[in-house]
C-alpha positions in Angstrom: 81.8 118.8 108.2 81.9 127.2 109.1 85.3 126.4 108.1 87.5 129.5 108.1 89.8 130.0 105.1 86.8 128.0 103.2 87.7 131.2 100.8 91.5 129.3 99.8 90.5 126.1 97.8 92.2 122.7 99.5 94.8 121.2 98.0 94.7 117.6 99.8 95.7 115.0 97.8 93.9 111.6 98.1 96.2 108.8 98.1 95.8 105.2 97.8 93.9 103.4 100.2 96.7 101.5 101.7 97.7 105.4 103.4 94.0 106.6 103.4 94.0 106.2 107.0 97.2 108.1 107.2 95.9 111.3 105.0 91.9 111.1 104.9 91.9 114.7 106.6 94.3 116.0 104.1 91.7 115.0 101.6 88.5 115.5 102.8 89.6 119.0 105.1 86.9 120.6 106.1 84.0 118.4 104.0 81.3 117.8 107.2 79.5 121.4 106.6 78.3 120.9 103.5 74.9 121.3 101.8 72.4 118.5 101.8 70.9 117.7 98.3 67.1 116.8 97.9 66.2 113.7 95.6 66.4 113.7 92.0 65.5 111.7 89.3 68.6 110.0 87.2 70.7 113.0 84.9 68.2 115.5 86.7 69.1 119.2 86.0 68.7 121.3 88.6 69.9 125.1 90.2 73.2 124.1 91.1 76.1 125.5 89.4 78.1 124.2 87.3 81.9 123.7 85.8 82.5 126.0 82.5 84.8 122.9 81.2 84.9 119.4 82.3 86.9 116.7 81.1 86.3 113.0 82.5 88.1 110.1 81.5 88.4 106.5 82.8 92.2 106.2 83.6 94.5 104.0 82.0 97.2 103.9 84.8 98.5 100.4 86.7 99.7 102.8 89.4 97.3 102.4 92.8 98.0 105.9 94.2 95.7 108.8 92.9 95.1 112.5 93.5 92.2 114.7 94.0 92.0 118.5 94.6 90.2 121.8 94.6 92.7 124.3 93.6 92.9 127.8 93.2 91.0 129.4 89.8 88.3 127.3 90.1 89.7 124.4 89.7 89.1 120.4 90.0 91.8 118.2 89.5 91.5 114.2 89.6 93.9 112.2 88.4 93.8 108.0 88.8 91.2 107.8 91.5 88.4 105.9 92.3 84.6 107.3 92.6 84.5 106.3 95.9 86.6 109.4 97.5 84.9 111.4 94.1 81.6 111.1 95.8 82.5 111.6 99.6 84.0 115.0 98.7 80.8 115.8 97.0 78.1 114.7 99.7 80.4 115.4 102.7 81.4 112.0 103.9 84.2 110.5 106.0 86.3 108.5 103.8 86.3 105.8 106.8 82.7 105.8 106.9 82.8 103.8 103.9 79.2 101.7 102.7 78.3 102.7 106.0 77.4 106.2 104.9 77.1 105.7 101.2 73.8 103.2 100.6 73.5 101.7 97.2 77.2 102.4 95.6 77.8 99.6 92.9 81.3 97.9 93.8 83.0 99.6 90.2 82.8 102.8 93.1 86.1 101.7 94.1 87.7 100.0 91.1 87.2 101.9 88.4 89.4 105.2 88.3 89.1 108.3 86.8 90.9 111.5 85.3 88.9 114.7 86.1 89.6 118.2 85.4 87.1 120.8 85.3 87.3 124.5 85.5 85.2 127.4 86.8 85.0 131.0 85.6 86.6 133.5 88.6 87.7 131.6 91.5 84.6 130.7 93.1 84.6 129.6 97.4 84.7 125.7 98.6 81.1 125.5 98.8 80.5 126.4 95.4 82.9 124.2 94.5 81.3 121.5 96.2 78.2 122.1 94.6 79.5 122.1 91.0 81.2 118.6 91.9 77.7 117.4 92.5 76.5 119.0 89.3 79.1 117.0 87.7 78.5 113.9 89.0 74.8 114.1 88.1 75.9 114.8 84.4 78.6 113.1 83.3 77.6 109.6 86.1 74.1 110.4 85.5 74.1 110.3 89.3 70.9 111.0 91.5 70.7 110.4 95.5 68.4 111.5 98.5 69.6 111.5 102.5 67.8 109.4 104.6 68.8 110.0 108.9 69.5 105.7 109.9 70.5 104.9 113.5 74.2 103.3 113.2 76.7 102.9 115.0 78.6 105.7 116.4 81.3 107.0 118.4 80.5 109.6 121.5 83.4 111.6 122.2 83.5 112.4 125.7 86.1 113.7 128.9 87.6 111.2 130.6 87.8 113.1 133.6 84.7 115.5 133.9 86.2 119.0 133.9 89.6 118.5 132.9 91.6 118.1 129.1 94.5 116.3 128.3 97.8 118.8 128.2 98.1 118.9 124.3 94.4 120.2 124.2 94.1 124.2 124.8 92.2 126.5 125.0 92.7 129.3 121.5 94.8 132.5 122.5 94.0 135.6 120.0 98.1 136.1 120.4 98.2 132.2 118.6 99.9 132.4 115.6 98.2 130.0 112.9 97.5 129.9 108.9 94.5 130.8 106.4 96.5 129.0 103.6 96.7 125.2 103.4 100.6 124.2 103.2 102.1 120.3 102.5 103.6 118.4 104.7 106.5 119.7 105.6 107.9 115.8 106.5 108.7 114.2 109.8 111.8 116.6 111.1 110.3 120.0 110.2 107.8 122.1 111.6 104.6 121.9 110.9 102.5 125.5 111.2 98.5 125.2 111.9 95.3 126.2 109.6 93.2 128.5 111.0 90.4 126.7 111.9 90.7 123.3 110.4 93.6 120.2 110.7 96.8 119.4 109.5 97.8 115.8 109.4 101.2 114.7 108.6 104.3 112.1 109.5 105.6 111.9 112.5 109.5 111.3 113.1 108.2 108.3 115.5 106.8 106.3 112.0 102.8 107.8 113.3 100.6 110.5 112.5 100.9 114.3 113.9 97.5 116.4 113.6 97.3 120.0 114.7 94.7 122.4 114.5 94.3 126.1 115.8 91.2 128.1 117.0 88.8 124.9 116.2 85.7 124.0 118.0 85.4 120.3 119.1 82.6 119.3 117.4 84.5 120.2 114.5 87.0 118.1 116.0 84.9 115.4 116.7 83.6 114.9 113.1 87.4 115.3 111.4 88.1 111.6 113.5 85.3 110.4 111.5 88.0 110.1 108.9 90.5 108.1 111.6 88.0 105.6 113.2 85.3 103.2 111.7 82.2 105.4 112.3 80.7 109.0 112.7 81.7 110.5 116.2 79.8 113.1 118.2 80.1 115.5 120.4 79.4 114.7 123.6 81.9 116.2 125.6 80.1 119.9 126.7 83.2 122.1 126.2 82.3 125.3 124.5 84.5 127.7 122.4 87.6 127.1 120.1 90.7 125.2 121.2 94.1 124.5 119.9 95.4 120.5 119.8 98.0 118.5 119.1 97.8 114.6 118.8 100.2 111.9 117.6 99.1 108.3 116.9 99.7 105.8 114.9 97.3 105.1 111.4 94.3 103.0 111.3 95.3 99.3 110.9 98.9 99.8 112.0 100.4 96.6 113.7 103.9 95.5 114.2 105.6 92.2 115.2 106.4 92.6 118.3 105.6 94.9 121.4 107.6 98.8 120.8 107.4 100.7 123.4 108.7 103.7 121.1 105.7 103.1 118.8 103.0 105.9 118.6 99.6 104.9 120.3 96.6 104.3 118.6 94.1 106.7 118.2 92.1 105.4 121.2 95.0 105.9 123.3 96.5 109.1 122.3 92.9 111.4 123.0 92.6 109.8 126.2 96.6 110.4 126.9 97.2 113.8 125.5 94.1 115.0 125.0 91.9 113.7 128.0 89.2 112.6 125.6 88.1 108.6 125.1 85.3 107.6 122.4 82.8 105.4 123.7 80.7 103.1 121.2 76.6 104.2 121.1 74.4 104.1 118.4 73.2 107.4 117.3 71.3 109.0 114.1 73.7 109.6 110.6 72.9 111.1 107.7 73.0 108.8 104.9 73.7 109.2 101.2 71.2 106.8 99.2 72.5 106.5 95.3 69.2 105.8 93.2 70.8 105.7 90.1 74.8 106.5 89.1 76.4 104.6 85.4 79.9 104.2 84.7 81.3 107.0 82.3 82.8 105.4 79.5 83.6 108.6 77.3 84.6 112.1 77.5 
């Protein structure tokens, strides 16, 4: 869910969830590697650290769309947004995983929105970061949790030819040319340059999705389309090593009126076309977040 450039904090916004299929890895980049947390009893203190300032509101805002980052100088930035996508940044989760990762969240998780800002001292790595959103949650949500492993339903990511990949999936050349610092989307006529080791997922001049990604394993892969598909996916295809990829498809949920053959292919269609992978549907063990206990914040 290691990440290289984990040391450059991720500026992903998180949009409204009418385009979370579009931008979920833009949000939640880099997310499946993160540390497991052991119960704790409701407002617990414990040894992780914290944010020298924080500042949470309930929002005030008719607007649907919201935005939620890690930025450089230690900094967390929330602004209109739901707990829902809060709390999957914290404990690691697929936004597309939904309830079926997240036990126990009250339905306010995704109606009531927030304003967050908290700051760090220095400019501390992602996985502290991480940690001090947790630390937050427990304090100012009262929030406590424990992982439980269920058996759910999954996706296995596979070849679909045994020994052969699709021709827009590659192995990494040291002469590849890719970045350590995330960059926006540069929109659907420009060019859009690779992350060292992690995604980038942007428009497409066809109306889709484009994803690329440099020097990335694909089990790292594999969990990123978590965040494009209905469940956890697995890796269960045997290649070894890192890989450079490029996919177009079209979002989650994205239907038109009539047959377009110019239309990008779903998902499902575009790994088994360009990449020469296919997910098949198993069940398989998940890690689970359990919430024992989490109250709406009413005051700063």
């Amino acid at each position: 869910m290691g990440v290289s450039g984990q040391q450059k904090a991720s500026r992903r916004p998180f949009l409204a969830r009418a385009v979370v299929a579009a931008l979920a890895a833009l949000v939640l980049m880099g997310i499946h590697t993160g540390p497991r947390l052991s119960a704790q009893s409701p407002g617990a203190s414990s040894n992780r650290p914290t944010f020298d300032t924080i500042s949470v509101k309930p929002s005030n805002s008719v607007d649907t769309r919201g935005a939620l980052q890690f930025q450089p100088g230690g900094r967390l930035v929330a602004t209109n947004i739901p707990l829902h996508p809060v709390f999957a940044l914290a404990y690691n989760l697929a936004l597309s995983q939904g309830r079926g990762a997240i036990i126990g969240a009250p339905s306010w998780f995704d109606s009531t929105r927030y304003d967050i800002e908290a700051k760090a001292n220095g400019d501390p790595p992602r996985e502290q970061m991480v940690l001090m959103l947790q630390s937050l949650l427990a304090d100012r949500f009262k929030l406590s949790v424990h992982h439980e492993t269920r058996q759910l339903p999954v996706y296995a990511l596979v070849l679909t030819k045994p020994g052969r990949t699709g021709p827009q999936l590659k192995p990494h050349s040291d002469d590849a040319k890719c970045t350590n610092t995330p960059q926006p989307d540069p929109g659907p006529d420009e060019a859009m340059q690779a992350y060292c080791g992690n995604f980038r997922v942007g428009t497409a001049a066809s109306g889709g999705l484009r994803e690329i990604a440099d020097a990335i394993t694909i089990d790292r892969f594999a969990a990123s389309l978590a965040q494009q598909v209905d469940r956890p996916v697995i890796d269960r295809t045997g290649l070894s090593g890192i890989f450079d990829l490029t996919l177009g498809f079209a979002p989650q949920g994205a239907t038109a009126s009539a047959p377009d053959p110019s239309a990008p292919p779903s998902i499902f269609t575009a790994l088994q076309e360009q990449l020469g992978l296919k997910l098949e549907a198993q069940t398989g063990p998940v890690d689970v977040v359990v919430i024992d206990y989490v109250e709406k914040h009413s005051e700063n």
